[in-house]
TIKE-419639 format. One record per residue: chain; x, y, z of N, C-alpha, C in turn. Coordinates in pm, 1 decimal, padded with zeros to 6 digits. Layout:
   kette     n.east    n.north       n.up    ca.east   ca.north      ca.up     c.east    c.north       c.up
       A          X          Y          Z          X          Y          Z          X          Y          Z
...
This chain:
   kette     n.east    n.north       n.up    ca.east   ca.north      ca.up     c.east    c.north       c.up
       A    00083.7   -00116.0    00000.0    00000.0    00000.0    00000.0    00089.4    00124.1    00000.0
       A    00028.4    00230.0   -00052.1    00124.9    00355.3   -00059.6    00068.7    00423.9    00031.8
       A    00211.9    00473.2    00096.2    00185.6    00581.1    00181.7    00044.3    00689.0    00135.0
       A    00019.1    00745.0    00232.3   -00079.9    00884.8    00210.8   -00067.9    00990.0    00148.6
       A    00082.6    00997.8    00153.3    00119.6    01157.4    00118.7    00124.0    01161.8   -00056.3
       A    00189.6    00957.3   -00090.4    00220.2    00972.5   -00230.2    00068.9    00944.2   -00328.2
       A    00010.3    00850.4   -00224.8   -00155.5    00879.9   -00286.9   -00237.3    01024.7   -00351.9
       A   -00189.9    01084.2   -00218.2   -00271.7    01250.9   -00227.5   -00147.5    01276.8   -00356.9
       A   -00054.6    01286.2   -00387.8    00041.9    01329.4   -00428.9   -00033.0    01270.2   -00609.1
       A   -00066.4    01160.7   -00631.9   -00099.6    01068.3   -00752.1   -00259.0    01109.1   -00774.5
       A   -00292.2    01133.9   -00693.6   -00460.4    01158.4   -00741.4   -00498.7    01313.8   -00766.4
       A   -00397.9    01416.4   -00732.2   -00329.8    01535.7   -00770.8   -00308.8    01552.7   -00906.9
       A   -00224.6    01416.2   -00925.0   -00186.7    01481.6   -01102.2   -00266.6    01392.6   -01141.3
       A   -00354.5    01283.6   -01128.5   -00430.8    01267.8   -01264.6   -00576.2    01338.3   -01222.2
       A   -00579.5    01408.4   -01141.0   -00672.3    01516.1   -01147.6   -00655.9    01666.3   -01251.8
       A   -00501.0    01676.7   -01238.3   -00452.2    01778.2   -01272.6   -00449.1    01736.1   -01460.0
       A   -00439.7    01599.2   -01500.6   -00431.9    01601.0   -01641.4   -00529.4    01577.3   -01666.0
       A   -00664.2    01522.4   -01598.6   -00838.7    01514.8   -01659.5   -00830.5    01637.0   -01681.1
       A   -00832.3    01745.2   -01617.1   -00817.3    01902.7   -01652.9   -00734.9    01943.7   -01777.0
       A   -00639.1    01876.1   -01756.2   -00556.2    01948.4   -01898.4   -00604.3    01891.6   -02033.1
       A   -00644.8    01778.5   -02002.1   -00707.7    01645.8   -02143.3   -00884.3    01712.5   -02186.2
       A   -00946.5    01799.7   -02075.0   -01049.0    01821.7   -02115.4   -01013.7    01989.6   -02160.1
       A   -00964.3    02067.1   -02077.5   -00938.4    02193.2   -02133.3   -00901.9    02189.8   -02292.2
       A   -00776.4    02116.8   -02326.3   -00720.6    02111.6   -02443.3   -00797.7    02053.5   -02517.6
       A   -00893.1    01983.7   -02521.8   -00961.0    01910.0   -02600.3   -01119.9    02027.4   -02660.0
       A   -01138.1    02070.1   -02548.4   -01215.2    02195.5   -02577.8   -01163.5    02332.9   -02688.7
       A   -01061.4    02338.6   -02636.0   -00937.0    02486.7   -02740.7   -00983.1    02385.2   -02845.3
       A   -00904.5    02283.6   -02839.2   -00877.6    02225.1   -03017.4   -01063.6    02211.0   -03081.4
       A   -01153.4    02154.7   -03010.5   -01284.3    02179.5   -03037.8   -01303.1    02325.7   -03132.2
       A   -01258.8    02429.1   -03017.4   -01319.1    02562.3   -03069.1   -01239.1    02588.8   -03217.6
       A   -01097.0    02581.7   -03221.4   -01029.0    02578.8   -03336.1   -01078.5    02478.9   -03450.1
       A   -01162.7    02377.8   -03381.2   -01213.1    02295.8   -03556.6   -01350.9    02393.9   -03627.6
       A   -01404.1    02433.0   -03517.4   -01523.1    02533.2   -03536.5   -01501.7    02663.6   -03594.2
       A   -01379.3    02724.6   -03613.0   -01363.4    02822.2   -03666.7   -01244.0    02794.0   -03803.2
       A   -01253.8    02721.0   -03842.4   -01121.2    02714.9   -03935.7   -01167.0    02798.9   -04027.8
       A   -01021.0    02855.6   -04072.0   -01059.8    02957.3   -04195.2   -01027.4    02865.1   -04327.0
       A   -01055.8    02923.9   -04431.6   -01039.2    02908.1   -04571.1   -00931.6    02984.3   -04638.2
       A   -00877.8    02914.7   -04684.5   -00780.0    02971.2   -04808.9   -00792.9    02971.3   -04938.1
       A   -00790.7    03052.0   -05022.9   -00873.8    03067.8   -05136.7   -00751.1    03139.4   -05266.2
       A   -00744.7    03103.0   -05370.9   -00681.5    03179.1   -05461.5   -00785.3    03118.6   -05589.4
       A   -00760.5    03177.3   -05673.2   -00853.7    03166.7   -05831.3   -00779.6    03257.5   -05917.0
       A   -00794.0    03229.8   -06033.1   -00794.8    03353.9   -06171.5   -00909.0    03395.7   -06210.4
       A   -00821.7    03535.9   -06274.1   -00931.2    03615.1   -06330.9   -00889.1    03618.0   -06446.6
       A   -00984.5    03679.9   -06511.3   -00979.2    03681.7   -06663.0   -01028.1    03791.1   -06717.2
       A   -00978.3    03925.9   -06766.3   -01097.3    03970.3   -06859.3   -01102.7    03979.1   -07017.1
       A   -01242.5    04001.5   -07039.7   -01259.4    03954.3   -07190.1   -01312.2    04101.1   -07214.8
       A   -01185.5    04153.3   -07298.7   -01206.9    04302.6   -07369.2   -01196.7    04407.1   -07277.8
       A   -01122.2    04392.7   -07173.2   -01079.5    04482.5   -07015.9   -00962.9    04383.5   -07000.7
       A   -00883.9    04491.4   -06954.3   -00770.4    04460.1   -06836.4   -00806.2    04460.7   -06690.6
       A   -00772.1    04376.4   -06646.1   -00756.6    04415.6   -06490.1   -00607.9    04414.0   -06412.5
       A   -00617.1    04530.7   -06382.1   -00457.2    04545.1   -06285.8   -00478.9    04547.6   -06152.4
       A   -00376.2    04591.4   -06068.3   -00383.0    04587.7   -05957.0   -00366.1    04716.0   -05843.8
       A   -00315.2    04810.5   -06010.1   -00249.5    04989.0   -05991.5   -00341.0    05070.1   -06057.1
       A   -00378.6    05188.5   -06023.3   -00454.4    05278.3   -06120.4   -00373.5    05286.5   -06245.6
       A   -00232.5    05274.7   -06267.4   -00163.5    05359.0   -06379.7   -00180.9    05209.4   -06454.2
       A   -00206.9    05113.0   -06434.5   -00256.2    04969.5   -06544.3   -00113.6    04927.2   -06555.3
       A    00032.6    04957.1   -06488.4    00125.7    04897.5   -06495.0    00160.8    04755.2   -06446.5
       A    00084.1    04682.1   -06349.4    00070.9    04543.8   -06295.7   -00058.8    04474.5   -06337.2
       A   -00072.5    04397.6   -06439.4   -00148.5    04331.4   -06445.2   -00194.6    04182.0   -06400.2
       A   -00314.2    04154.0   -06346.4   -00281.4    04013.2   -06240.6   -00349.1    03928.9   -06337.2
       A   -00356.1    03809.3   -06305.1   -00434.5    03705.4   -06372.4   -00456.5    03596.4   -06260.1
       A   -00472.6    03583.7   -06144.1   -00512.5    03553.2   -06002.7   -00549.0    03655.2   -05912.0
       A   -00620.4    03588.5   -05811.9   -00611.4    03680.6   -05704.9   -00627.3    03605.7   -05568.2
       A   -00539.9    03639.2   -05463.2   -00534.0    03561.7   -05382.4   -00611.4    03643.4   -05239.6
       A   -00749.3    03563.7   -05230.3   -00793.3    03609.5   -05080.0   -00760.2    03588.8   -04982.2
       A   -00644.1    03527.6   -04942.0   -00596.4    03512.1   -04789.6   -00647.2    03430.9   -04732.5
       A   -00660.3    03424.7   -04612.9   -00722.7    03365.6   -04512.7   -00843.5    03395.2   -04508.1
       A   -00976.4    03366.1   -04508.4   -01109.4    03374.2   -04471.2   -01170.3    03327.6   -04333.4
       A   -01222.8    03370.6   -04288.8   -01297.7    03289.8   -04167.4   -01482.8    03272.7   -04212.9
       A   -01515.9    03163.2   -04193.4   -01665.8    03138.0   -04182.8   -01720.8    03250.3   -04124.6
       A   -01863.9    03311.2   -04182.4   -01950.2    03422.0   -04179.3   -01854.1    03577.5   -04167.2
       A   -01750.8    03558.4   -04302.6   -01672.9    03705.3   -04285.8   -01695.8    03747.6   -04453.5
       A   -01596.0    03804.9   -04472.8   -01551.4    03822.0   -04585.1   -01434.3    03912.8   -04637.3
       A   -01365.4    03897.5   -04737.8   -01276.9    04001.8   -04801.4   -01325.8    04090.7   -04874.4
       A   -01231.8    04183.9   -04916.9   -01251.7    04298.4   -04991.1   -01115.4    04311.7   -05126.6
       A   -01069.3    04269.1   -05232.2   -00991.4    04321.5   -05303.5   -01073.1    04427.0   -05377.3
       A   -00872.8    04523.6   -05413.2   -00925.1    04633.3   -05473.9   -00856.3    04595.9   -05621.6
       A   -00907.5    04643.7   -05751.3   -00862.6    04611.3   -05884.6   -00884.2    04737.9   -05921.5
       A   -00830.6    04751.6   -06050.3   -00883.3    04859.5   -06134.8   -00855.6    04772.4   -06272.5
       A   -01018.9    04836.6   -06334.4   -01056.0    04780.5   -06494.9   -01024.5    04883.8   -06620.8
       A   -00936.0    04843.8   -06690.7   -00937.3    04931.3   -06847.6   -01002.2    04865.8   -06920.0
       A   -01077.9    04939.0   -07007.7   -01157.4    04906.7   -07112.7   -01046.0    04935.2   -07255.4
       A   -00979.3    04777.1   -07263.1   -00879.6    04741.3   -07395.2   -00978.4    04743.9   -07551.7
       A   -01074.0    04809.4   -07547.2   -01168.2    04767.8   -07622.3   -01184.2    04857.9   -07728.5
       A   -01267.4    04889.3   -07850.4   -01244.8    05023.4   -07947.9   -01337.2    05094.1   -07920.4
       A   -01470.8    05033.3   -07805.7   -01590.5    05145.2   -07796.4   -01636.5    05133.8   -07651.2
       A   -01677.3    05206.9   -07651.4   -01739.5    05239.3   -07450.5   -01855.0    05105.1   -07437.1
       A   -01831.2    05014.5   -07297.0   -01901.7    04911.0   -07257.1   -01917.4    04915.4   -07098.6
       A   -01993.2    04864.1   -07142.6   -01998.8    04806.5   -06934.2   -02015.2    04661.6   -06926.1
       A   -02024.4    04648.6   -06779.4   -01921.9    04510.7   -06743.7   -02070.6    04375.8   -06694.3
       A   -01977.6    04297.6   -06710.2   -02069.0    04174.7   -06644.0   -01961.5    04096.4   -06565.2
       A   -01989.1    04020.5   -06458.8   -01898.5    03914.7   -06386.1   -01966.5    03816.2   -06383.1
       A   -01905.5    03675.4   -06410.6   -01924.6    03560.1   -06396.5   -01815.3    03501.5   -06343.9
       A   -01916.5    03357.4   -06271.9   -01759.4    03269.0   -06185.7   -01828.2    03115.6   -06272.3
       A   -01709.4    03060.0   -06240.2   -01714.3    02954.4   -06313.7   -01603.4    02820.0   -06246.6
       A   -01601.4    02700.2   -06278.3   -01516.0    02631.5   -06245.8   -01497.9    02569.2   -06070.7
       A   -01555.3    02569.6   -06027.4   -01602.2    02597.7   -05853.2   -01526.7    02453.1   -05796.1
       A   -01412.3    02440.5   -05734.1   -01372.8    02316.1   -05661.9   -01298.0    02366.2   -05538.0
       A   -01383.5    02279.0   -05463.2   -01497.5    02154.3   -05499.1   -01622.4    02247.2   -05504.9
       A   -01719.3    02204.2   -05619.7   -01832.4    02235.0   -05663.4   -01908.1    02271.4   -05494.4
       A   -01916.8    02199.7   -05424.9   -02012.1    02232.9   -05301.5   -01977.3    02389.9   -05247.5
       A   -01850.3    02452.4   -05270.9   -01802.3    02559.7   -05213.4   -01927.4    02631.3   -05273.5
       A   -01959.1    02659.0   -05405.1   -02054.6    02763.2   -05458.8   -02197.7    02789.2   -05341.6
       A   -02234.0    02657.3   -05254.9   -02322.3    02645.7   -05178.0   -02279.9    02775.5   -05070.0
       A   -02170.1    02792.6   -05053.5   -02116.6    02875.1   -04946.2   -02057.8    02990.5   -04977.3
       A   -02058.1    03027.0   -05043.8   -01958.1    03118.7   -05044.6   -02011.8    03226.3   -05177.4
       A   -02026.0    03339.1   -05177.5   -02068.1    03457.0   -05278.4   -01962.2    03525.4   -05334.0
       A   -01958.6    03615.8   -05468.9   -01885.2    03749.2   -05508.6   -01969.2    03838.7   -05550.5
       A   -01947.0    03937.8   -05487.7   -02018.5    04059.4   -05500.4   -01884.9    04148.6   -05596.7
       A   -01947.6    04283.6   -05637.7   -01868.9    04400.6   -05618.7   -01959.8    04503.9   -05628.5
       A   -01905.2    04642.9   -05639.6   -01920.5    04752.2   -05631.9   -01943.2    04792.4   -05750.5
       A   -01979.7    04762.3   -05862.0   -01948.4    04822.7   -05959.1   -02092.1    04904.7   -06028.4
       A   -02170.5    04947.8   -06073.0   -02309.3    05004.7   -06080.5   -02324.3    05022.2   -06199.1
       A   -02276.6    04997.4   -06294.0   -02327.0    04995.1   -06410.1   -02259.9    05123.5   -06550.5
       A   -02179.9    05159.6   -06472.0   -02163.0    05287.8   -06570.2   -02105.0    05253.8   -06675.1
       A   -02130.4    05342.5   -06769.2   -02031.4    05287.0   -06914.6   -01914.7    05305.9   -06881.3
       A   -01803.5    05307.7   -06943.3   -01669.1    05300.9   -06935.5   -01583.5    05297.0   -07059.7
       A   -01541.6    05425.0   -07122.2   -01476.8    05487.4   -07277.9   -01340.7    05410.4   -07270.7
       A   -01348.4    05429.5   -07385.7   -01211.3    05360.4   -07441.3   -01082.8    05392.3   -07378.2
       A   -01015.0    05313.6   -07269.1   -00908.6    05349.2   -07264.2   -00901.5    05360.4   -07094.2
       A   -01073.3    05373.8   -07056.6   -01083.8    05449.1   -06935.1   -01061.9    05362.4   -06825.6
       A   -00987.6    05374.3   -06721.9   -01018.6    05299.5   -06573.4   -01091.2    05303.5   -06468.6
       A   -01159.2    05218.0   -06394.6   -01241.5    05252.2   -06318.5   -01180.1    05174.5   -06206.7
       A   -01209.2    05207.6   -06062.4   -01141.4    05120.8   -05979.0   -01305.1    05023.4   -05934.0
       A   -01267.4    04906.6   -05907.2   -01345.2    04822.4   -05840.1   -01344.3    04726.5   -05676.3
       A   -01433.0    04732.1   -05633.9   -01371.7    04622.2   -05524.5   -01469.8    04502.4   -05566.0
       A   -01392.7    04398.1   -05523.1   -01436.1    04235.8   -05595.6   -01455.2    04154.8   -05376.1
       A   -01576.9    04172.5   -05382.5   -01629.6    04116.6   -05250.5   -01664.9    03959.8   -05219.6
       A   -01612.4    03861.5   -05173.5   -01612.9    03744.4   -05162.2   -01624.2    03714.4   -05000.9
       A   -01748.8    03646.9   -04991.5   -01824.0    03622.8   -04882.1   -01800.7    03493.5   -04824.1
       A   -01804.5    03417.0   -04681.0   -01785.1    03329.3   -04690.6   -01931.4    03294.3   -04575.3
       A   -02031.3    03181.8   -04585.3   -02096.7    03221.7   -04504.4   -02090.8    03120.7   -04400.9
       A   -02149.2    03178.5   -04248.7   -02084.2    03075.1   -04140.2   -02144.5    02945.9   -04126.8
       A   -02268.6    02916.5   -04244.9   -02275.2    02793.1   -04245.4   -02181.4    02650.8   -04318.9
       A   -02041.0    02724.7   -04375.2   -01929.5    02622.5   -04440.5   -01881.4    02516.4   -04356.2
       A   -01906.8    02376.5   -04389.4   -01872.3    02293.0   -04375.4   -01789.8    02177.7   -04418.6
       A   -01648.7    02146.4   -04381.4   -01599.0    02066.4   -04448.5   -01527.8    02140.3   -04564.1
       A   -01490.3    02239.6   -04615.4   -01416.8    02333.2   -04745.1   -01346.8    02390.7   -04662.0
       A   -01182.6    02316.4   -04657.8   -01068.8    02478.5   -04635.7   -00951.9    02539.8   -04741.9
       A   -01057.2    02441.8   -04854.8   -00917.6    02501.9   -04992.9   -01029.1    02514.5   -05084.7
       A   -01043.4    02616.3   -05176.0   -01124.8    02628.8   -05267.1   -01065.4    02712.4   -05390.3
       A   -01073.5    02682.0   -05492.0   -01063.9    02825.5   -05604.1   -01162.5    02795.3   -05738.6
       A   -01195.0    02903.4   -05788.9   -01300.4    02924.0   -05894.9   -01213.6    03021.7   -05940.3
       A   -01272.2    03051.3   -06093.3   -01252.2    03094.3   -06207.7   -01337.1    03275.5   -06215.8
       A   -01306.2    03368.0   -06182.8   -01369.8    03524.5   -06226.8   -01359.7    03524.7   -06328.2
       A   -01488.5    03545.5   -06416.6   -01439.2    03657.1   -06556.8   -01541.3    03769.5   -06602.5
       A   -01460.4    03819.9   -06607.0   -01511.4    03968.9   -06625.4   -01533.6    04019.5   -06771.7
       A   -01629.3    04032.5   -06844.2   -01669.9    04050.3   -06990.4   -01742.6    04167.1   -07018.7
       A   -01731.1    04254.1   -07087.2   -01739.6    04321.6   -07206.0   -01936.1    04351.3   -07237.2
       A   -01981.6    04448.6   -07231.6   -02111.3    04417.1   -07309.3   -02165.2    04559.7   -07349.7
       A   -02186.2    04569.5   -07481.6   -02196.1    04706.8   -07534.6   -02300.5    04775.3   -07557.1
C-alpha cells in the first residue's frame, strides 16, 4: 500500500491532467469550429484589363484572398481598363467551382453600378467574396472570375 502523502500526491496529477485532457480538447474543439479558408482563383478579362495599380502597370491574372474565416468576408481592390475600341460596361461571372459544393457557401459581389466606361478608361473596383458561417468541411477552394465586355 502507498503511503498517504504519495496517494494525495498521484490523485493530484491525474486530477490535474483530466483538466488538462479536457481543457485542451475543448481549445482544439473551438479551433475545428472556426477554421478559416484559403482561397486563390484567376481572373480573366474579356475586352478589359484588370490590374492591380490605377496607372494599369501590374497586371494580375489571379487573385489571392488570404485567409477567410466562416460568416466574414474580403474585400480586393482592382482597377478595370476598357482594352476595347468602344465604350461598354461590365458583367462578372464565376465559373469552375472546386470543390463544386463551395458555390453552396460562399458569394462574389462588387461595387461596380453599371456605368459605361470609354475607351481606354479605368475605373477602380472592389471584388467582394463572402464566406458564409454555415461552411462545412471546405478549407481550400478556387473558382474561375471573368469579367466581360457588353456594349
Amino acid at each position: 500500500m502507498l503511503p498517504r502523502k504519495t496517494h494525495i500526491h498521484a490523485l493530484m496529477f491525474a486530477t490535474i491532467c483530466i483538466v488538462l485532457f479536457v481543457t485542451l480538447g475543448t481549445i482544439t474543439g473551438l479551433f475545428d469550429a472556426s477554421k478559416t479558408v484559403s482561397y486563390a482563383d484567376s481572373v480573366k478579362g474579356l475586352g478589359v484589363g484588370i490590374y492591380w495599380d490605377q496607372g494599369c502597370a501590374n497586371r494580375t491574372l489571379s487573385l489571392d484572398w488570404g485567409l477567410i474565416e466562416p460568416g466574414s468576408n474580403n474585400t480586393l481592390t482592382v482597377y478595370i481598363r476598357n482594352e476595347g475600341k468602344s465604350a461598354v460596361s461590365l458583367w462578372i461571372t464565376t465559373s469552375n467551382w472546386n470543390p463544386s459544393a463551395a458555390l453552396g457557401y460562399m458569394s462574389l459581389n462588387w461595387n461596380y453600378s453599371g456605368q459605361i466606361i470609354g475607351v481606354d478608361q479605368v475605373i477602380h473596383l472592389e471584388l467582394i467574396l463572402s464566406v458564409f458561417p454555415t461552411v462545412s468541411e471546405i478549407q481550400h477552394f478556387s473558382f474561375d472570375i471573368i469579367i466581360t465586355t457588353t456594349s
